[in-house]
C-alpha positions in Angstrom: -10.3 28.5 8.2 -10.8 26.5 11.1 -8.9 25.8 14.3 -8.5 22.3 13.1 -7.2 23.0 9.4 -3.7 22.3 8.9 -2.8 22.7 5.0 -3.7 25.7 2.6 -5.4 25.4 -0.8 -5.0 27.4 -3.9 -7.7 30.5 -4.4 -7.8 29.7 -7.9 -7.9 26.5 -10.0 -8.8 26.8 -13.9 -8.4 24.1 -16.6 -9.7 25.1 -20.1 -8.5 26.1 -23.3 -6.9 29.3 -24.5 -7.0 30.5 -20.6 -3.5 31.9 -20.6 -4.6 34.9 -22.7 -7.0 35.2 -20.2 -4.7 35.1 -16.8 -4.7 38.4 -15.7 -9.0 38.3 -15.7 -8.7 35.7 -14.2 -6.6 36.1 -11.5 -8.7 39.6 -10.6 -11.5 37.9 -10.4 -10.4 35.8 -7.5 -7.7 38.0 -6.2 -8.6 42.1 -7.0 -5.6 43.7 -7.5 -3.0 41.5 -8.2 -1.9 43.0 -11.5 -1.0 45.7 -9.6 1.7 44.2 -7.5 5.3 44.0 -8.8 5.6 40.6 -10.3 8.6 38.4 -12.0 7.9 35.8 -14.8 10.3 32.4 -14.4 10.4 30.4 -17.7 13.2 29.2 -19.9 14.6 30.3 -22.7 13.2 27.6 -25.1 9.1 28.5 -23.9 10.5 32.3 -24.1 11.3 32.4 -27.8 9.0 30.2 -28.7 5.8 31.4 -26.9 7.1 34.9 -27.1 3.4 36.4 -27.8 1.9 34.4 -25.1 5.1 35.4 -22.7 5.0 38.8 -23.9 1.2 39.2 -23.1 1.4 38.1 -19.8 4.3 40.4 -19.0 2.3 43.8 -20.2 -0.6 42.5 -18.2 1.8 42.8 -15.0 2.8 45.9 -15.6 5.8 45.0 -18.2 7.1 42.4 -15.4 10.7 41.0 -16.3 11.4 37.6 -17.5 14.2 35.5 -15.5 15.0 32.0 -17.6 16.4 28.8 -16.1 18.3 26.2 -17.5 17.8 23.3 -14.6 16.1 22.8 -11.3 19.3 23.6 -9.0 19.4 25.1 -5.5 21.4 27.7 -6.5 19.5 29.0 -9.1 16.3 29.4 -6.8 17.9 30.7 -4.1 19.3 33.5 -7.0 15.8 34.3 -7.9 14.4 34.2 -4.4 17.4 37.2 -3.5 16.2 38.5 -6.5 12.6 38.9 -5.9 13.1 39.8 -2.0 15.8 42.4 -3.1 13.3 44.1 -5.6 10.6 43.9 -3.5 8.5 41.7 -6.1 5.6 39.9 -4.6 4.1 38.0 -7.6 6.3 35.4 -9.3 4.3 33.3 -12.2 5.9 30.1 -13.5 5.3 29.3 -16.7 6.9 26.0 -18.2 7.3 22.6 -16.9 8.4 20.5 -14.0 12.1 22.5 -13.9 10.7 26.0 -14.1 7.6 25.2 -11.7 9.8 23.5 -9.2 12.2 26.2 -9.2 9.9 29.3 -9.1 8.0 27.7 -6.7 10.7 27.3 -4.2 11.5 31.0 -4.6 8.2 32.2 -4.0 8.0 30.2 -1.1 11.2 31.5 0.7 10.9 35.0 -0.6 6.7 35.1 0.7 5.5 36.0 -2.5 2.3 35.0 -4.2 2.7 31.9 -6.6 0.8 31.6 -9.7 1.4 28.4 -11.7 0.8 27.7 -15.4 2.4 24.6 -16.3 3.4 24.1 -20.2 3.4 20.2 -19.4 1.0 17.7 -17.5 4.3 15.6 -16.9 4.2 14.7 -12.9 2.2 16.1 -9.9 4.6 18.4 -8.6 3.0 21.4 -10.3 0.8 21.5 -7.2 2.5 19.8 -4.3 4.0 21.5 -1.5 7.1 20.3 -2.5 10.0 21.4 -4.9 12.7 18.7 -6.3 16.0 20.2 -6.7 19.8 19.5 -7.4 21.9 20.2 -5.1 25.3 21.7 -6.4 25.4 19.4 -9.5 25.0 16.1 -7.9 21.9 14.6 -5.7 18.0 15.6 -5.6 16.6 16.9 -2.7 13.2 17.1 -2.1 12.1 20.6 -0.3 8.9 21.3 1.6 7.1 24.7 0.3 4.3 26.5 -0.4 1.5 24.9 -3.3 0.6 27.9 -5.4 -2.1 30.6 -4.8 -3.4 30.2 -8.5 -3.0 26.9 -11.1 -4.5 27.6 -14.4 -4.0 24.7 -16.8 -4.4 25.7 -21.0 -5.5 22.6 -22.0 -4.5 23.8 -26.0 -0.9 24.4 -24.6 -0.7 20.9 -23.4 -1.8 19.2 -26.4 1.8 21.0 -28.1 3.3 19.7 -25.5 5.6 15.9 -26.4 3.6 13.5 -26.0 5.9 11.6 -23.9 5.3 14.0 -21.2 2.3 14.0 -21.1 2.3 9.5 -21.0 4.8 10.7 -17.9 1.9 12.5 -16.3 -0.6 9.1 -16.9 2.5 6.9 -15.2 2.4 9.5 -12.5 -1.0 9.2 -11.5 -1.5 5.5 -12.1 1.1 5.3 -9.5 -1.1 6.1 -7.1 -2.6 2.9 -7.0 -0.2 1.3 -5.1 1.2 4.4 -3.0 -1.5 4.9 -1.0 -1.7 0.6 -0.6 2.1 1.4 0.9 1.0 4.5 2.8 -2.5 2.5 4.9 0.7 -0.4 5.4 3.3 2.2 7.0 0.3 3.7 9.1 -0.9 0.5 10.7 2.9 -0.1 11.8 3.0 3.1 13.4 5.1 5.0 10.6 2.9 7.2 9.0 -0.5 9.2 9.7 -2.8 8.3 7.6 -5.6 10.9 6.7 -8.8 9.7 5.2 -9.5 12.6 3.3 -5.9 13.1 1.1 -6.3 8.9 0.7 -9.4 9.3 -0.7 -8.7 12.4 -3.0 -5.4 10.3 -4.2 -7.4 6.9 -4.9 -9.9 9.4 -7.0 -6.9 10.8 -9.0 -6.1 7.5 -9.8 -8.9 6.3 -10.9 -10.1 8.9 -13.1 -7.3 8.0 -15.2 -7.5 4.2 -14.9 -11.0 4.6 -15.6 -11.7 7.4 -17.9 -13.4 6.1 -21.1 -11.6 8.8 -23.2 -8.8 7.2 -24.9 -7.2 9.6 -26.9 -4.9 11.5 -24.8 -4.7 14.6 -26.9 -8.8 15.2 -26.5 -10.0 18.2 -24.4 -11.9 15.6 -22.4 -8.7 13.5 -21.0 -6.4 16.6 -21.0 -8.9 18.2 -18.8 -9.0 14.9 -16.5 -5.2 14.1 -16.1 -4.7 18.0 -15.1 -7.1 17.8 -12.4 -5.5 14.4 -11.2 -2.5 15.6 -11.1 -3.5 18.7 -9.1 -5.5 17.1 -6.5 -2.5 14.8 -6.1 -0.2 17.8 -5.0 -3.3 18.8 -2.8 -3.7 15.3 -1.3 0.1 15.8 -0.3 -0.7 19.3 1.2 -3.8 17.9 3.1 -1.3 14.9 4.2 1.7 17.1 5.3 4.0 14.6 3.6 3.7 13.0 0.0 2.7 9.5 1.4 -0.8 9.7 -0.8 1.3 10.1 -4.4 4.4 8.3 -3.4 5.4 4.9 -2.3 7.2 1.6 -3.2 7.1 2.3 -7.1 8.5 5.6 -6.3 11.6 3.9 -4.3 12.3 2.1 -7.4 12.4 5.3 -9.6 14.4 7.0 -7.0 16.9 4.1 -7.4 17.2 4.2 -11.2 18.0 8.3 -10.7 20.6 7.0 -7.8 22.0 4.4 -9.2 21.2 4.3 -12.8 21.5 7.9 -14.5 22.2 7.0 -17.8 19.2 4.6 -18.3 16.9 7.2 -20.1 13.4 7.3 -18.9 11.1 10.1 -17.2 10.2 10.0 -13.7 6.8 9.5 -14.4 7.6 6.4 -16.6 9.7 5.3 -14.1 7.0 5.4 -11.5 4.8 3.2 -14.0 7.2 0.7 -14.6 7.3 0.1 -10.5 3.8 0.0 -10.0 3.8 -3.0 -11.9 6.1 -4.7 -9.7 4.9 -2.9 -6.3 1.7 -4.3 -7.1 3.0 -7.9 -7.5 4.9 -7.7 -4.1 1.4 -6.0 -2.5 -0.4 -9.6 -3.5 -2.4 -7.0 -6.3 -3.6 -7.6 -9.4 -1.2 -6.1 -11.8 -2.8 -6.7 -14.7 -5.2 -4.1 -14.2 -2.0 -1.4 -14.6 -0.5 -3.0 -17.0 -4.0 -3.0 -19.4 -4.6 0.6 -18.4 -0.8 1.3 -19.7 -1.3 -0.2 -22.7 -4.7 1.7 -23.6 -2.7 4.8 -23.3 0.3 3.8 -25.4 2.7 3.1 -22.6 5.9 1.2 -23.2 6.3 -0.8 -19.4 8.9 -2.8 -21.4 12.2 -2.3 -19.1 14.5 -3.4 -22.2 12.9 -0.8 -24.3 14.8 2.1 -21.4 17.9 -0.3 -22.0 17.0 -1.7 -18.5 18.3 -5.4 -18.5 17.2 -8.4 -16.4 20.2 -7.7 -14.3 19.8 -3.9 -13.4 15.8 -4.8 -13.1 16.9 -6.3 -10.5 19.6 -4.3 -8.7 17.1 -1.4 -9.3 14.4 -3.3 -7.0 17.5 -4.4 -4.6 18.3 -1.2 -3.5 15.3 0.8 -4.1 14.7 0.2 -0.3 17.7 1.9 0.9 16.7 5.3 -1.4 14.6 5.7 1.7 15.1 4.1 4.7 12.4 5.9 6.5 9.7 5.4 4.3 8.0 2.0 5.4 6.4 0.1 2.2 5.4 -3.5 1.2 9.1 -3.5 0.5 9.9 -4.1 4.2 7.7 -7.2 4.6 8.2 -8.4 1.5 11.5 -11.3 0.5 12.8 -9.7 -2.7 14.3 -13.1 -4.8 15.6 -13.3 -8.3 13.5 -15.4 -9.8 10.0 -13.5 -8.5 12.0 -10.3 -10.3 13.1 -12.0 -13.3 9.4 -13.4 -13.7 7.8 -9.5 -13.3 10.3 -8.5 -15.7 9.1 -11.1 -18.3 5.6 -10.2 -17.9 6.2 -6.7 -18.8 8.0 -7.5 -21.7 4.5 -8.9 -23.5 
């Protein structure tokens, strides 16, 4: 590390099948000793019973280390687990499930100062490696914390092919994303809003277009498992490079953000969510949108707003008020004359 680095990287990034009956080598190869150390695994109760061999494994390989299950990503529950591990003097916590359990143990490891290791279960959003944790705060809003990314990610790519499908289509809307984020991020930098580092932009227009891109269509092969896991990892790294998540999240992300705001019963995963505001971010950015829109559909993505229950009306509200879900984050939204009839015509198109 130089005197110029600013952001941390994980010692340890594996993608490949069968790998988690293979953490604990793995992990000694790249950090001696660390079975030794007192460790906690987080999961929930659903991945417990049925992975128990694979759970049970992992356990005896740290020294018979306890399990602690969680039901949702809630403040109150990490801060538990972080008293938990600081009180008992534990300095390994692994998280092994999806999105909730990551973003939870994640948070605890960070403000307890114990290693993180991170197997995700699920390829369903970036946030397995972004210095970042979402969490709800006493039963009601989101929040978005800053942390630690993990010390080790090791992706079983056999895992995530038992994984729903659906998640894993929420991963592909999660990356395509990207396309227009980093559009919104160069616009908030040249007004003086954001920093914008060449490095994390590149990284993030890569990520995106290994997915747009990739000639593998069938998301359940080795080959495109293998690609979306490392695009959504060096997406949380291009957010840890950046100090802020302005290289994964922009204008289509305000308009997710609104729907979780201001629309909670419309069903739809935040990745989805993302994809469906691409579409639209990328009309308002003067963009070609057809370019998402066929990428979405060689991947079996439904960018059909009615099919979420979504009508022309609440489109529209959504993309309303998505700008005030952040004030502070400058996008093409704050240069751009939202009007029904532009809306209604995006909507339309994304219903062929």
């Amino acid at each position: 590390m130089h005197q110029f680095t600013r952001f941390s990287l994980p010692l340890c990034m594996v993608v490949d099948e069968g790998v988690f009956g293979h953490t604990d080598e793995i992990l000694e190869d790249y950090m001696p000793g660390i079975t030794k150390k007192k460790a906690i695994l987080v999961t929930e109760e659903f991945l417990k019973n049925t992975y128990s061999d694979i759970v049970r494994e992992i356990c005896d390989d740290f020294g018979e280390a306890p399990v602690f299950t969680v039901s949702d990503a809630d403040y109150e529950t990490a801060s538990a687990l972080a008293k938990k591990i600081s009180m008992e003097s534990i300095g390994v916590v692994i998280g092994f499930g999806g999105g909730r359990v990551l973003d939870t143990a994640k948070y605890a490891a960070h403000i307890s100062k114990a290693v993180y290791i991170c197997l995700p279960t699920t390829l369903s959003n970036d946030s397995l490696a972004s210095p970042f944790s979402v969490l709800t705060m006493e039963g009601r809003s989101r929040k978005t914390l800053p942390c630690k990314i993990p010390t080790a990610i090791i992706v079983d790519t056999e895992m995530i092919r038992k994984a729903p499908v659906s998640q894993t289509m929420s991963g592909i809307g999660d990356t395509i994303g990207k396309y227009t984020a980093v559009y919104d991020w160069a616009i908030a930098a040249k007004a003086g809003n954001a920093r914008l580092d060449d490095f994390a932009y590149s990284i993030a227009s890569m990520c995106c277009d290994s997915i747009m891109y990739c000639d593998e269509k069938s998301i359940q092969s080795k080959h495109f498992m293998t690609a979306l896991s490392r695009a959504l990892v060096m997406g949380g790294l291009a957010m840890e490079i950046a100090g802020s998540s302005r290289p994964c999240s922009g204008s289509e992300h305000l308009f997710a953000h609104a729907i979780e705001e201001y629309y909670p019963d419309i069903k739809i995963s935040h990745g989805l969510a993302v994809a469906l505001g691409c579409v639209g971010a990328a009309n308002f950015q003067g963009r070609d949108d057809m370019k998402i829109i066929e990428v979405c559909k060689k991947y079996g993505l439904d960018l059909n707003p009615e099919t979420y229950g979504m009508s022309r009306d609440m489109f529209a509200d959504i993309w309303m008020k998505a700008p005030g879900t952040r004030p502070d984050r400058v996008s093409i939204l704050n240069d751009t004359e939202l009007n029904r009839e532009w809306i209604d015509e995006i909507y339309s198109r994304m219903q062929k």
